[in-house]
C-alpha positions as CSV (number, residue, x, y, z in Angstrom):
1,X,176.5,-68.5,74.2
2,X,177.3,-65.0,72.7
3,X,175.0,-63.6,69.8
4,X,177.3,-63.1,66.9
5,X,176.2,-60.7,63.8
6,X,177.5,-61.8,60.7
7,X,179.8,-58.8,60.7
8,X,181.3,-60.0,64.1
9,X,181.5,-63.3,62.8
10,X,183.4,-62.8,59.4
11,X,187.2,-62.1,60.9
12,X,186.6,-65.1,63.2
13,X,185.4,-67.0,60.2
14,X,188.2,-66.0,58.4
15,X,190.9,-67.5,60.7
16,X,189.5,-70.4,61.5
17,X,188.7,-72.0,58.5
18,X,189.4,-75.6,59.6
19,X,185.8,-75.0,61.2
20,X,184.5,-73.3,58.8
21,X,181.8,-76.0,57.7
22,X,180.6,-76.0,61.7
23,X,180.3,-72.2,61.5
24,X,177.9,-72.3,58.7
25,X,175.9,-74.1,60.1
26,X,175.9,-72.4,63.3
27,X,175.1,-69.1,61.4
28,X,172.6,-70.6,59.5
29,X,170.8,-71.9,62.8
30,X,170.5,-75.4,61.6
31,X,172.1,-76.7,65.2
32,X,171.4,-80.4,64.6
33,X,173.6,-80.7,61.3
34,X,176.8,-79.8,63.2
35,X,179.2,-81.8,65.5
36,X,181.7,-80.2,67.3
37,X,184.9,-82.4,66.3
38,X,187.3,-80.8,69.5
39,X,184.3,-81.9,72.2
40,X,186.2,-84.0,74.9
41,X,190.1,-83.7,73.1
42,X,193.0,-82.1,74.2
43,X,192.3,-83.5,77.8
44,X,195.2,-86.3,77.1
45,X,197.5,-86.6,80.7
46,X,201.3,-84.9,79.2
47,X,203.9,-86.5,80.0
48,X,205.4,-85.5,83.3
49,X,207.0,-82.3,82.7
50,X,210.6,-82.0,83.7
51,X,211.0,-85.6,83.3
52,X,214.6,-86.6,81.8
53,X,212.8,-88.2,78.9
54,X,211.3,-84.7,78.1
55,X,214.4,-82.9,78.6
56,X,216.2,-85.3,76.5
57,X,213.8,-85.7,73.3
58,X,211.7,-82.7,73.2
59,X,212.0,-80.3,70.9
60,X,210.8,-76.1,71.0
61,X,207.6,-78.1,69.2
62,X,206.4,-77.7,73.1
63,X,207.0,-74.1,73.5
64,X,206.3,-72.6,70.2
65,X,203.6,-70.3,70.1
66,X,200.1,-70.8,70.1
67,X,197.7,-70.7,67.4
68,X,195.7,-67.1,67.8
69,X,192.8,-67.3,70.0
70,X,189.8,-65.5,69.5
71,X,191.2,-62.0,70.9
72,X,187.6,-60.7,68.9
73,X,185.7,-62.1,71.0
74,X,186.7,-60.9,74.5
75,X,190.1,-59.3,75.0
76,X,189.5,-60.3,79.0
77,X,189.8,-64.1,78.3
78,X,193.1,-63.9,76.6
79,X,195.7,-65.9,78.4
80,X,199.3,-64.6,79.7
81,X,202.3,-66.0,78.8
82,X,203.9,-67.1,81.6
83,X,207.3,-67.2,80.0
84,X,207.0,-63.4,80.2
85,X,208.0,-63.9,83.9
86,X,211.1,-65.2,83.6
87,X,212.3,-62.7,80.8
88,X,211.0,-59.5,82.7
89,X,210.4,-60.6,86.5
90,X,210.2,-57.1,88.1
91,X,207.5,-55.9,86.1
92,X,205.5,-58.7,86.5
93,X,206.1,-60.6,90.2
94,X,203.3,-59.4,92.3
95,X,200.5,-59.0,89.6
96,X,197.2,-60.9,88.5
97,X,196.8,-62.6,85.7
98,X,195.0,-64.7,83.6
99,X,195.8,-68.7,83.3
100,X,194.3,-70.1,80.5
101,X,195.0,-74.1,81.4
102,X,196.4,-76.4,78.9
103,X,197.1,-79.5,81.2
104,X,197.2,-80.3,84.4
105,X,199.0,-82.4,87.1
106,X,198.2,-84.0,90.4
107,X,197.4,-82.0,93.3
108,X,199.9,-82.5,95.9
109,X,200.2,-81.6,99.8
110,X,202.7,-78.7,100.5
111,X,205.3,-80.1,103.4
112,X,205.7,-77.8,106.0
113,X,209.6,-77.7,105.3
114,X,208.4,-76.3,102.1
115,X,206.6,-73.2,103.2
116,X,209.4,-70.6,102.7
117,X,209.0,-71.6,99.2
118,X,205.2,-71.4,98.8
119,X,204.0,-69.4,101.6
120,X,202.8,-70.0,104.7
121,X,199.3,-69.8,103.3
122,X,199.8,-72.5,100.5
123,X,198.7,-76.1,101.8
124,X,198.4,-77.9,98.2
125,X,200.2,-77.1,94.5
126,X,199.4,-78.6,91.1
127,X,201.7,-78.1,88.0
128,X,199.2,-76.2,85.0
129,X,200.6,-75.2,81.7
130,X,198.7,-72.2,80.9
131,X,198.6,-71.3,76.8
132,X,198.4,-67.7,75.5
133,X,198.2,-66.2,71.9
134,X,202.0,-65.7,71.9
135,X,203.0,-69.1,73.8
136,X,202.6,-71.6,76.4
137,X,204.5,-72.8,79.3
138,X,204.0,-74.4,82.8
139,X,203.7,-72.9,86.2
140,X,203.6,-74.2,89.6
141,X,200.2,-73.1,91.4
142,X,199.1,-72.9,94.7
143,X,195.9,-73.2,96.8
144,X,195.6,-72.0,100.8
145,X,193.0,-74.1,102.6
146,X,190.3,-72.6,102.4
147,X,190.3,-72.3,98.8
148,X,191.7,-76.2,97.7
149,X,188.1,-77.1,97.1
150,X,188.3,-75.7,93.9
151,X,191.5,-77.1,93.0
152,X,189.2,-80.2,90.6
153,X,187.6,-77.3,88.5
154,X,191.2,-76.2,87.5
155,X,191.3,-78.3,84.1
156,X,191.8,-77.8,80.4
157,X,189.6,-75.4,79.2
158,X,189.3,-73.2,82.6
159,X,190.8,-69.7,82.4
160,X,191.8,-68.9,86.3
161,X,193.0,-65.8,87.6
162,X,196.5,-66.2,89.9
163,X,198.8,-63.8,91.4
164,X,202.3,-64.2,90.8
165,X,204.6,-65.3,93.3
166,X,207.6,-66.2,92.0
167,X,209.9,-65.8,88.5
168,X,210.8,-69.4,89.8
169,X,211.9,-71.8,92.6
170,X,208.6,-73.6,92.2
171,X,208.2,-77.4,91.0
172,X,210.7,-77.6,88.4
173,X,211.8,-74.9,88.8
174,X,208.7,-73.3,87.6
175,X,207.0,-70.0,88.5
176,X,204.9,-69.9,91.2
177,X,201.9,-68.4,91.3
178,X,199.0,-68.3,93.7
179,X,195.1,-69.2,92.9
180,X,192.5,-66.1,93.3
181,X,189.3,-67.6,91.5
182,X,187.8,-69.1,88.5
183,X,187.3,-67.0,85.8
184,X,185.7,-69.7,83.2
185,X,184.5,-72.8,83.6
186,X,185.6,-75.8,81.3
187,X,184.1,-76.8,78.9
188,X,183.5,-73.2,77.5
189,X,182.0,-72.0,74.1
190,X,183.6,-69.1,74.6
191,X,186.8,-70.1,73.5
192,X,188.4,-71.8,70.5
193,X,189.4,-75.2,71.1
194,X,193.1,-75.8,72.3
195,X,195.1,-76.6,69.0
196,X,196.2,-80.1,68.7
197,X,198.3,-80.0,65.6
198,X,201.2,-77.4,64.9
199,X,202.5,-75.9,61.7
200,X,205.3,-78.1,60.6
201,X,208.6,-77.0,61.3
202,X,210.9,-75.7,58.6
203,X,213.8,-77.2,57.0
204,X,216.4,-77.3,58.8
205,X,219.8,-75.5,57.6
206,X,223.3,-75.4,58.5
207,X,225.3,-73.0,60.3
208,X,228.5,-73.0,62.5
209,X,230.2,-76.0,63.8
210,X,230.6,-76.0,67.2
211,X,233.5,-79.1,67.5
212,X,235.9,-76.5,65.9
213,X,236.3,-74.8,69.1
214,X,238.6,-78.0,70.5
215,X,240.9,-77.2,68.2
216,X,241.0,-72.8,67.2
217,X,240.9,-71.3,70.7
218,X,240.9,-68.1,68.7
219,X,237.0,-68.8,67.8
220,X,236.2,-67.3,71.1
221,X,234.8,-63.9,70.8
222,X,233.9,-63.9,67.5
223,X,230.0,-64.2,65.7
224,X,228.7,-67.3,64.5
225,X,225.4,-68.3,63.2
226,X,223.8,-71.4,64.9
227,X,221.0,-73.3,63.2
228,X,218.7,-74.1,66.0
229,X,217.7,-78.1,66.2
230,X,216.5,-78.1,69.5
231,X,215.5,-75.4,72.3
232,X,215.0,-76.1,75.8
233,X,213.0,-73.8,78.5
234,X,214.3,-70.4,78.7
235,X,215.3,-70.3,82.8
236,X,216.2,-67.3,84.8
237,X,219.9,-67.4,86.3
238,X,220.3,-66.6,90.0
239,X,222.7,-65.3,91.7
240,X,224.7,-68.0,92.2
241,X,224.6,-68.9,88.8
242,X,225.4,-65.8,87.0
243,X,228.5,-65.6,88.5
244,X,229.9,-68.6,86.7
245,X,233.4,-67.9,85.2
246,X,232.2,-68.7,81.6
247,X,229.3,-66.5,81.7
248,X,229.5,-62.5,80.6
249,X,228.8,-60.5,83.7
250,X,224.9,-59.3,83.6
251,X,223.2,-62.6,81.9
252,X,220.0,-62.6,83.1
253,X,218.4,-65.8,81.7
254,X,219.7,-69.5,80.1
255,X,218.9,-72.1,77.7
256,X,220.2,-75.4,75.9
257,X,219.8,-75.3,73.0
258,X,221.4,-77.7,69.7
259,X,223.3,-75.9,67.0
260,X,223.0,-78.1,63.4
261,X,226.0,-78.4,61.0
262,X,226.9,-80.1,58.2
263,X,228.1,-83.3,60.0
264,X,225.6,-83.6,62.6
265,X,224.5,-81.3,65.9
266,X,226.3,-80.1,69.1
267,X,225.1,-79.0,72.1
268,X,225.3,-75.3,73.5
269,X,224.9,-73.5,76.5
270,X,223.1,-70.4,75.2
271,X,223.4,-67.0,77.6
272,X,220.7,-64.4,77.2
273,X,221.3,-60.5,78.3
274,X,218.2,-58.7,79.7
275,X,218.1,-56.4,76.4
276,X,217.4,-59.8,74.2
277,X,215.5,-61.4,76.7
278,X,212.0,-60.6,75.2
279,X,213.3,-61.8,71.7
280,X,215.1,-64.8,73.0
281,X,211.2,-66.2,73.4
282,X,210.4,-66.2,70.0
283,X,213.7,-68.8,69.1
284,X,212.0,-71.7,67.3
285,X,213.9,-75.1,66.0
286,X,215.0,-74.1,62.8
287,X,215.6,-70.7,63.2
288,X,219.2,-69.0,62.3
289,X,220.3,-67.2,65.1
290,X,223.4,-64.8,66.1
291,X,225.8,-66.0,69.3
292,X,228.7,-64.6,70.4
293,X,231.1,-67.4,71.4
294,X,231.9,-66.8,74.7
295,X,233.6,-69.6,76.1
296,X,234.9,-73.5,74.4
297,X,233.2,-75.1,77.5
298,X,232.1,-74.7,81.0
299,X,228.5,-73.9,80.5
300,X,225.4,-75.8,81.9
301,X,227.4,-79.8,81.2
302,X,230.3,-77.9,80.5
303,X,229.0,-77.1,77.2
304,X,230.3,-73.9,75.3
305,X,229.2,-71.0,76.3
306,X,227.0,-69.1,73.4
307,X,225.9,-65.3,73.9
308,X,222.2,-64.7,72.1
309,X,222.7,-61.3,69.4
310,X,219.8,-61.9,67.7
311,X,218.4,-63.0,64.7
């Protein structure tokens, strides 16, 4: 483990202070009167991601951002955010990066029908959620066969480095990205824990009501305010997609999301241009945000059709 001076140590100290009494300790060099509370958690099994029970009940509690990681220590071990991907796929497809995983799923053969998807190199894939100071989300990663081998020391905790395949198309319809090597083994002490518990979410307010689009057709076009109860994964549109009648020409990415009113919450098929698309990461349940209504229905469900302005 590193050698800390007390100078290095104080900013570190200062924004962790949950461990505060184990850092004493540790700076004091008494080893024996500390135990490490966060030894052997955050390996639970998460529930199978893109399940319909997730999609159904899960809130942006999944996908708000991370708690900061030790960025002092070692700039090199911070994790990407692998949501970037899908809100600015050009500048990233191609590149390394670093996965710092969160969880884990099975390791799966690739089928041979599958290989225009995954390479002709791929043989296995494993869905990892890889967390970063500024967020979390999963991706769908592949090994070739001569490097599966190392597919069981991909687990909480690790930090690999992948190439990026895909913005999407992957399990899911997750990025794909390729496995290159091991950058840190789990468990490390160079790293903070993974944060278990999240700030708790704000109140939640009231904005626009969504059911009075049934019944004033003029709504459309105009600028409402939508109190955010629920946000689903922020998905890139294809081709096929973006040409759907109710969406403005040029979205670039999607999301459901749940607007909260006065009488209860309505669904919303939230359309995200490419100049919003960094900001539209940051949307958190019970944030106020700015739509354009674009269309009274034929969205994703044929819900209506919201344009993302902002904040």
């Amino acid at each position: 483990m590193e050698q800390w001076s007390f100078a290095k140590a104080i900013p570190f100290f200062r924004s962790q202070k949950a461990l505060a009494p184990a850092i004493f300790c540790l700076l004091l060099g008494v080893s024996a009167c500390c135990v490490n509370p966060f030894i052997g958690t955050g390996n639970e099994v998460p529930q199978e991601p893109g399940a319909a029970e997730r999609e159904a009940e899960a809130t942006f509690e999944d996908h708000r951002p991370a708690l900061p990681s030790k960025a002092e220590k070692s700039e090199e071990l911070t994790g990407f955010d692998m949501r970037l991907v899908r809100v600015q796929p050009g500048v990233h497809l191609g590149t390394e990066q670093l996965c710092r995983i969160s969880a884990t799923g099975r390791l799966e053969p690739i089928a041979a029908s599958e290989s225009d998807r995954y390479g002709e190199r791929a043989s296995h894939r494993m869905s990892v959620r890889c967390i970063a100071p500024t967020g979390e989300s999963w991706a769908d990663l592949t090994f070739s066969s001569t490097n599966a081998s190392q597919a069981a020391s991909v687990m909480p905790g690790a930090i690999i480095r992948v190439r990026i395949r895909s913005a999407d198309g992957g399990f899911f319809g997750y990025p794909i990205v390729e496995f290159l090597r091991i950058e840190l083994q789990a468990p490390s002490d160079q790293l903070p824990p993974i944060p278990e518990n999240r700030t708790p979410s704000p109140p939640l307010s009231f904005g626009f009501d969504l059911r009075r689009l049934h019944n004033d057709p003029s709504l459309v076009g105009s600028t409402q305010t939508c109190a955010v109860s629920h946000v689903g994964d922020i998905e890139v549109l294809s081709a096929r997609e973006s040409r759907r009648p109710s969406y403005p020409s040029g979205a670039q990415n999607r999301m459901t999301i749940r607007c909260r009113h006065a009488q209860g919450e309505e669904w919303a098929d939230l359309v995200i241009m490419p100049s919003e698309a960094l900001a539209a990461l940051n949307i958190e349940r019970g944030d106020l945000i700015r739509v354009l209504i674009v269309a009274r229905g034929g969205g994703l469900f044929d819900y209506p059709v919201l344009q993302f302005l902002g904040n």
